[in-house]
C-alpha positions in Angstrom: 8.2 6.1 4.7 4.9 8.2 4.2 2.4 5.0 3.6 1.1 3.7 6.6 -1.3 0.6 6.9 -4.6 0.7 5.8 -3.6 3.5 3.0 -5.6 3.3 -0.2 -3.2 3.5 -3.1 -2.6 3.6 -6.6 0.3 1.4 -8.1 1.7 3.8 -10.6 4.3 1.8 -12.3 4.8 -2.1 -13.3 2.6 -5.0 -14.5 0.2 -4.0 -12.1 -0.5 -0.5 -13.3 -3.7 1.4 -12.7 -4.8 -1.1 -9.8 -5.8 0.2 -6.3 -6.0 -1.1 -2.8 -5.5 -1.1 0.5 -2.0 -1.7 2.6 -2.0 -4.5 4.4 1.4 -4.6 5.5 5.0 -1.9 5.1 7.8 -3.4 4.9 10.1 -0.8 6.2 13.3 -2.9 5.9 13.1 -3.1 2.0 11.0 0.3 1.2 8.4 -2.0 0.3 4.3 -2.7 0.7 1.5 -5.2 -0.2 -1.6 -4.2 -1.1 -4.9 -6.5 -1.0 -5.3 -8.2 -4.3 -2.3 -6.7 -6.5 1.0 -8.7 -7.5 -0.5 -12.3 -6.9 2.3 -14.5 -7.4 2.1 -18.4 -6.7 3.9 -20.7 -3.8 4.2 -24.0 -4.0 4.1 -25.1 0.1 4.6 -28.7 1.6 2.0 -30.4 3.7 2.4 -29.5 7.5 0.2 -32.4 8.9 -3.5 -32.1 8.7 -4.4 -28.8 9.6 -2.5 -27.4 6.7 -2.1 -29.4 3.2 0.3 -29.1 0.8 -0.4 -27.6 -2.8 -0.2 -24.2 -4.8 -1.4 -20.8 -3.2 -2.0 -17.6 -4.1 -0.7 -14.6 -2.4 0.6 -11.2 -2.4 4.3 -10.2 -3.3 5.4 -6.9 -2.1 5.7 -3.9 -4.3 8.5 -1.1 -4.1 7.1 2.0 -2.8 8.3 4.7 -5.4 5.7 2.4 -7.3 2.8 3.4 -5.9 0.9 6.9 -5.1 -1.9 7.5 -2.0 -5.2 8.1 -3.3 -6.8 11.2 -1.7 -10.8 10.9 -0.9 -11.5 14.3 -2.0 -9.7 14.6 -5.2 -10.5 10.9 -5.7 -7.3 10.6 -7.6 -3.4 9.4 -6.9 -2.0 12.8 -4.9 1.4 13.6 -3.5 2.2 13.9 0.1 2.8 17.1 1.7 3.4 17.9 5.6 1.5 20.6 8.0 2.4 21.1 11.8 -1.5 22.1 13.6 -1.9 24.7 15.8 -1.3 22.0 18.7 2.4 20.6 17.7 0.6 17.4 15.8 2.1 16.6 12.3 -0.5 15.8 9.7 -0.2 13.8 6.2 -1.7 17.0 3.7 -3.0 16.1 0.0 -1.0 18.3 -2.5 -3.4 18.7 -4.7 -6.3 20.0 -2.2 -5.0 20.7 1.1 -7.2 18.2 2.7 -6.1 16.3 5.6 -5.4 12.3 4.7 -4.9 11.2 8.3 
């Protein structure tokens, strides 16, 4: 997968379309991420003892990643990712669009 953790992104597709954020977690099992603040969904949890009551939350679902594009800082707009090998052997994350580095 070419999203990493603290990625900013653009979801591209879905109920959630035009939204941005940053990736808290990748699920790499399922091709899926969840970014801060997009697809809330509701869980209803049981009390387990004091600490931690019982009642509705909200949280984040995870979203598939063909949904969702990495925002470049330069272009300040959802890019896709290209691939460059430096002068040193180290692969780099490349913006498409701009040639600027996104790692």
């Amino acid at each position: 997968m070419q999203i990493r953790k603290n990625d900013s992104v653009m979801v591209i597709t879905g109920k959630e379309r035009g939204k941005t954020g940053k990736v808290l977690r990748v699920l790499m099992d399922k091709d899926a991420v969840i970014i801060e603040r997009t697809n809330m969904v509701k869980r209803h949890t049981k009390p387990r003892g004091p600490q931690q009551p019982g009642g509705i939350i909200e949280k984040e679902a995870s979203i598939h990643a063909s949904n969702i594009m990495i925002m470049c800082n330069k272009c300040n707009a959802p890019v896709r990712i290209g691939h460059k090998t430096l002068a040193d052997g180290e692969k780099i994350r490349i913006c498409r669009r701009c040639e600027e580095a996104l790692d």
